[in-house]
Every structure is written in C-alpha cells, then in structure tokens.
N, C-alpha and C positions, 0 to 999 in steps of 0.2 A: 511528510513523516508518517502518515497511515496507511501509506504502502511499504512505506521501511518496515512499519511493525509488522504488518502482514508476510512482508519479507523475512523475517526473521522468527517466525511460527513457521515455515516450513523445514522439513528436516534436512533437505538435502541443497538448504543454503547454508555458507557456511559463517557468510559475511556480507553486510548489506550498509552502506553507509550515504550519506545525503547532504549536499553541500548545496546552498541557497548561496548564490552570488551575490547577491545583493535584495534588497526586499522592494525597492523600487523595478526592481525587474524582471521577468520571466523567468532567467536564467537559471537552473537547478545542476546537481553534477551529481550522477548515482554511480556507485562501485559496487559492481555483486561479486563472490564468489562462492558458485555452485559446481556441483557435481553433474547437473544439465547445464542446457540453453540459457542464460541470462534472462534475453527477451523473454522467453516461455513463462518466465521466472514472473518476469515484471506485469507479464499479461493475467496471469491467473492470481496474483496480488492483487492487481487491482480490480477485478473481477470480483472477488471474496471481498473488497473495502466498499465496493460498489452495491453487493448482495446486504453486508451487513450496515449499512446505514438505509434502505429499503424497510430491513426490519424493523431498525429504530426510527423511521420515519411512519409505518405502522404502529407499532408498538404508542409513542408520541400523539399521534391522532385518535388512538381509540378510550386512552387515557383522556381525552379531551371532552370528549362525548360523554 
C-alpha cells in the first residue's frame, strides 16, 4: 500500500489500485493507469518509499541519541 500512495502522488498517474490475494500468501495484483510506462511508474514509487523510510529511519535514530 506505500507504493500505491507513492503511486498516486505522481501526476501523470491516473489510477493506481492493490489487491492482496490473500494474507497468507505472497500474491499481490497492481493496476496503474498512466500517461507513461507502468513499470517506470512502479520503479521510481518504490524508489521514493525506499528514500523515504531511510529518512525516517535517520530521523528515528537520532531522536534516540
């Protein structure tokens, strides 16, 4: 789901949705529709969910100290 949201903070997505099959299992189902590439789409999502949990994992540790 925080690549859906990160999916759907970009502007030239238009629709972005997430289906978990089941919770015992791997299985996920994404639907984008963009004005680009999907995958493009889904790479620099997670990319940006990736960067920002980094920061909140700094951010977290120095509060700690």
């Amino acid at each position: 789901y925080i690549i859906q949201h990160e999916l759907l903070k970009a502007s030239n997505v238009d629709f972005a949705g997430v289906i978990v099959k089941h919770p015992l299992t791997n299985e996920c189902w994404m639907r984008i529709n963009s004005s680009t590439k999907p995958l493009s789409e889904i790479k620099k999502s997670a990319d940006s969910a990736i960067k920002m949990t980094e920061e909140f994992k700094e951010l977290f540790n120095s509060k700690l100290r």
